[in-house]
C-alpha positions in Angstrom: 16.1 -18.3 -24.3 14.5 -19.4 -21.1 14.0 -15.6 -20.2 12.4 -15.0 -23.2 10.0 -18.1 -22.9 8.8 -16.3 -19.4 8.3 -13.2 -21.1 6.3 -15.7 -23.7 4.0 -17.7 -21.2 2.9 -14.1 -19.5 1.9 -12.3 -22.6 -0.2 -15.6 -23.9 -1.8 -15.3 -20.7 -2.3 -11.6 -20.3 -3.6 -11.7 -24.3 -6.3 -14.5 -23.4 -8.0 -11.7 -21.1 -9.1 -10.5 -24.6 -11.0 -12.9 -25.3 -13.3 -12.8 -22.3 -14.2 -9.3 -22.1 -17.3 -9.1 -24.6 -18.7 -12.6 -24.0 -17.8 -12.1 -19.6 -20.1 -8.9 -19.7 -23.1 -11.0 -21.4 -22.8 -14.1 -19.3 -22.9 -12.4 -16.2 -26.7 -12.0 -16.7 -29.3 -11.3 -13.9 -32.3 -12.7 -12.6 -35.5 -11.9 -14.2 -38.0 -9.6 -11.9 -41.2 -11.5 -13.9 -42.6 -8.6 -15.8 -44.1 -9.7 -19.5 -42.2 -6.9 -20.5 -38.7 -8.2 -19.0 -39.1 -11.2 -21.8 -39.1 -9.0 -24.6 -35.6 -7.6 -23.2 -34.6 -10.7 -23.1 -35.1 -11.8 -26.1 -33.6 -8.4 -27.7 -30.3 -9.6 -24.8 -30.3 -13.1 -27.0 -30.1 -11.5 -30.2 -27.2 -9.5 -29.4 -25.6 -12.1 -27.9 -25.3 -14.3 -31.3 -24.0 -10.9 -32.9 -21.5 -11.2 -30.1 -20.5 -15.1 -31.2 -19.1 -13.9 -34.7 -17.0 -11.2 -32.5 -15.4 -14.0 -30.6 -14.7 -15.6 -33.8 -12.6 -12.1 -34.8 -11.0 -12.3 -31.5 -9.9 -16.1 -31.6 -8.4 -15.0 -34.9 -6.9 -12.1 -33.3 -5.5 -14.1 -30.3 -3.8 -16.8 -32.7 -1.8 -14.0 -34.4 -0.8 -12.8 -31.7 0.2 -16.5 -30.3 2.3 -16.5 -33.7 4.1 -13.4 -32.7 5.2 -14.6 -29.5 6.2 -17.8 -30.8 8.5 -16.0 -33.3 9.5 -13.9 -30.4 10.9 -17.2 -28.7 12.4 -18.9 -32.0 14.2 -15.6 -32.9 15.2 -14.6 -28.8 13.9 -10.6 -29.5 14.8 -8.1 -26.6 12.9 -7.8 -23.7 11.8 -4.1 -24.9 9.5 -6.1 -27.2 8.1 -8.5 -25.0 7.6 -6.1 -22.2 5.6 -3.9 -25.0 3.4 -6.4 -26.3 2.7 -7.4 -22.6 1.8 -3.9 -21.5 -0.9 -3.6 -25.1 -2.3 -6.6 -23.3 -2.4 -5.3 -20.1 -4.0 -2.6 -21.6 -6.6 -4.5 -23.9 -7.9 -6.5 -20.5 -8.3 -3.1 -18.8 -5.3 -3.1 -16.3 -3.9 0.2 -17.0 -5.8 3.7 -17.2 -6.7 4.1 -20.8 -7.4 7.6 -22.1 -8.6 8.8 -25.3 -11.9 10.2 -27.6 -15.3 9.0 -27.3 -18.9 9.3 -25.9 -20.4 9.8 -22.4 -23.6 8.5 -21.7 -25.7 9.0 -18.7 -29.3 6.8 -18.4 -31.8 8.4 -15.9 -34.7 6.3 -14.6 -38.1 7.0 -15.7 -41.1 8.8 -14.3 -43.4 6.7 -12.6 -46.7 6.9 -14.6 -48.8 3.8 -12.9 -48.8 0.4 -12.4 -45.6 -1.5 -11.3 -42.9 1.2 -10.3 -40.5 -1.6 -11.5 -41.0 -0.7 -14.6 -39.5 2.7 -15.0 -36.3 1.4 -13.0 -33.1 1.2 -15.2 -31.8 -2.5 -14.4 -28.8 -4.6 -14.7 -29.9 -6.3 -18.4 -31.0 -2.4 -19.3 -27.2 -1.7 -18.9 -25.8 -5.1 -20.2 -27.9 -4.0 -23.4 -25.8 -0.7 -24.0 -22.5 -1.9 -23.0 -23.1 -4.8 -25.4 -23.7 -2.5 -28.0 -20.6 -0.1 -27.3 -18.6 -2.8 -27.6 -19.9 -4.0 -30.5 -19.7 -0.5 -31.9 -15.3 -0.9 -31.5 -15.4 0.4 -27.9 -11.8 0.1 -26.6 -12.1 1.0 -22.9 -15.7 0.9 -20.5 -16.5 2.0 -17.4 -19.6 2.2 -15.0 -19.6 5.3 -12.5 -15.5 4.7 -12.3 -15.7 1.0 -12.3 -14.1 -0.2 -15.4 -15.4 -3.2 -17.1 -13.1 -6.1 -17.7 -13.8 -9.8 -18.7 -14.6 -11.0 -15.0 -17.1 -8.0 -14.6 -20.4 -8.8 -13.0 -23.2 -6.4 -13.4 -26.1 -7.6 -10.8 -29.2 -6.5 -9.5 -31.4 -6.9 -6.7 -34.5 -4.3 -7.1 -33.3 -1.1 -8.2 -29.7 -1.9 -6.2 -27.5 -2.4 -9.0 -23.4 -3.7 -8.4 -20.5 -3.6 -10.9 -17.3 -5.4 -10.4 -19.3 -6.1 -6.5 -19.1 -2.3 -6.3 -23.1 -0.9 -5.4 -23.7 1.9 -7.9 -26.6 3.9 -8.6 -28.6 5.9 -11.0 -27.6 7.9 -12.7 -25.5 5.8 -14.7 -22.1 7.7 -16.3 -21.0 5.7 -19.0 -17.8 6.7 -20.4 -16.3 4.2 -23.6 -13.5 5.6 -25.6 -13.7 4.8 -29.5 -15.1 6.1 -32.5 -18.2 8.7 -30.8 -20.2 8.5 -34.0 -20.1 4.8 -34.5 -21.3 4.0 -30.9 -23.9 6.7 -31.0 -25.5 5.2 -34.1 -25.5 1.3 -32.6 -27.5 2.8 -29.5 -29.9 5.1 -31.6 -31.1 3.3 -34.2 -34.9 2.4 -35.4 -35.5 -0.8 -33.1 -32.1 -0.1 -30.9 -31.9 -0.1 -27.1 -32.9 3.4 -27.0 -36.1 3.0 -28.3 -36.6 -0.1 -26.4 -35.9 2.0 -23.2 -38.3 4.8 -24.2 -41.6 3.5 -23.3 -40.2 3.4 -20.0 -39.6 6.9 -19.6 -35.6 5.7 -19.0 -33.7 8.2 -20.9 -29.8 8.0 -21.8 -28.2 11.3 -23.1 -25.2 10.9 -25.1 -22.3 13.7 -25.6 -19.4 13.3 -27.9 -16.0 13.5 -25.7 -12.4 15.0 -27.2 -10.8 13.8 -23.6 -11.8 10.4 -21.7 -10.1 9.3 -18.8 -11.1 5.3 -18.2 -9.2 4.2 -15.1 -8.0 1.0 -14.7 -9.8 -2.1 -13.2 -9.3 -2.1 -8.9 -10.3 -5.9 -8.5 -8.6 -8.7 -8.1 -6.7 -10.5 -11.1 -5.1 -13.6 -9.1 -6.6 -17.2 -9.9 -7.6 -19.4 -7.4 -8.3 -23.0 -9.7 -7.0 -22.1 -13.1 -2.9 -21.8 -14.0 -0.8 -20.6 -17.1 1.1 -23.3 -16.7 1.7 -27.3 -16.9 -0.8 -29.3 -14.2 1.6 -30.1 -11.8 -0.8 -32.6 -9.8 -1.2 -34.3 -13.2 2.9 -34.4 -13.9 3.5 -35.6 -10.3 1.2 -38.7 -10.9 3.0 -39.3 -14.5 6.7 -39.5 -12.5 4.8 -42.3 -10.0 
């Protein structure tokens, strides 16, 4: 029983990951470079972002099944084949393993300067945060940047046009590769008001190809905790026995 309630504690942990990955992407925002058109983005960036709240909503919902499942896992003592698969589906959902599969590659060029502030025409950090947003939103399973997968703790920043993802500098052009449903995604990007027509005035373009074969590999950071635990506060339990 005491095995089993390890098991337990790990996969509640490793299945919280889930929760974090659309709304860590979006809160890991950038600083604003001051252009009038930058608060337009912005305000499309808000928008998505309370589309994003009623997706949290589906994943809490998600998350307490799954809390069910493990408690019955504990009440009825299954093997450890099961809990060692439902851990590795949630190593898998928070991006710890390769993840393979259908779906769409994208790649976003910068535009041509035409005059006035080359800023402009520069793909930046909130220009990506806007398509990843909407790949996920589109059922996305699996996301990566230029080979940098995107988990929960990923931070997309930008200084100028120097962009870094996951604290790995990357630069344009942008491969996208998201495994899911090709037609779906393509659709959330393309249409009438979407972030491809937002991009266009700018000349930034992003080509999209449907995919049979996607290889997504898994994320390279760190996973440790340095202030948060799984487990009971001990500090807090050592002043209840004083």
């Amino acid at each position: 029983m005491e095995h089993s309630k390890k098991y337990a504690s790990i996969a509640i942990t490793a299945i919280c990951v889930m929760l974090g990955i659309i709304i860590g992407v979006q809160l890991n925002t950038v600083k604003k470079n001051g252009l009038s058109t930058e608060q337009e983005r912005l305000s499309d960036l808000t928008q998505r972002l309370q589309s994003l709240e009623e997706e949290k909503s589906a994943l809490e919902d998600k998350i307490s099944e799954q809390e069910k499942q493990i408690q019955a896992y504990e009440e009825e003592e299954e093997t450890d084949e099961m809990l060692q698969q439902s851990l590795q589906e949630a190593r898998n959902f928070a991006g710890l393993t390769t993840a393979y599969g259908p779906g769409l590659m994208l790649t976003m060029t910068d535009g041509a300067i035409r005059g006035g502030d080359s800023n402009a025409y520069v793909i930046h950090a909130e220009d990506i945060l806007a398509v990843i947003n909407e790949l996920w939103s589109a059922g996305a399973e699996a996301i990566s940047i230029n080979g940098e997968r995107i988990v929960s703790t990923t931070a997309i920043t930008c200084a100028g046009s120097i962009i870094h993802v996951n604290d790995v500098r990357v630069a344009a052009p942008f491969e996208i590769l998201a495994i899911g449903d090709a037609a779906v995604m393509e659709s959330a990007l393309t249409f009438s008001g979407g972030v491809v027509d937002n991009l266009k005035p700018w000349g930034i373009q992003i080509e999209m190809k449907e995919q049979t074969a996607l290889e997504i590999p898994a994320y390279r950071g760190t996973t440790s905790w340095n202030v948060a635990s799984s487990g009971q506060n001990t500090n807090h339990s050592k002043e209840a026995e004083e």
